[in-house]
C-alpha positions in Angstrom: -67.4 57.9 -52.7 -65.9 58.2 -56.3 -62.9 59.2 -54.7 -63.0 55.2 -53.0 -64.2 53.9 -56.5 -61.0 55.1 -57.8 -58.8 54.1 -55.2 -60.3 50.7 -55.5 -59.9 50.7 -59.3 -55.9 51.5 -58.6 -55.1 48.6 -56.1 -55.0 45.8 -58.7 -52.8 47.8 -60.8 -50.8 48.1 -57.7 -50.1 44.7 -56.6 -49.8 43.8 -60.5 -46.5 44.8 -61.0 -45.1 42.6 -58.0 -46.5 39.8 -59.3 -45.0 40.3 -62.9 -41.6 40.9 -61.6 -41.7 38.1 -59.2 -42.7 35.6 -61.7 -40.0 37.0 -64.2 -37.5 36.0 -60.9 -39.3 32.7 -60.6 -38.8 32.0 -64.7 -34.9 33.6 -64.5 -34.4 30.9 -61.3 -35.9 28.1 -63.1 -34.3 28.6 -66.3 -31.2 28.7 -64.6 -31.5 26.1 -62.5 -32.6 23.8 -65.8 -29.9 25.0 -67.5 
């Protein structure tokens, strides 16, 4: 059981950094694309 707590307390941290780095891609495409 705590050993699923934690596991579920790690999967947003997981998915996260994805996110980040493909909205700094999105920004770096629309910047350029403005530009």
């Amino acid at each position: 059981m705590v050993g699923a707590r934690l596991q579920d307390v790690d999967r947003p941290r997981r998915w996260l950094l994805p996110m980040v780095l493909a909205l700094l891609v999105l920004f770096v495409v629309v910047g350029s694309l403005l530009s």
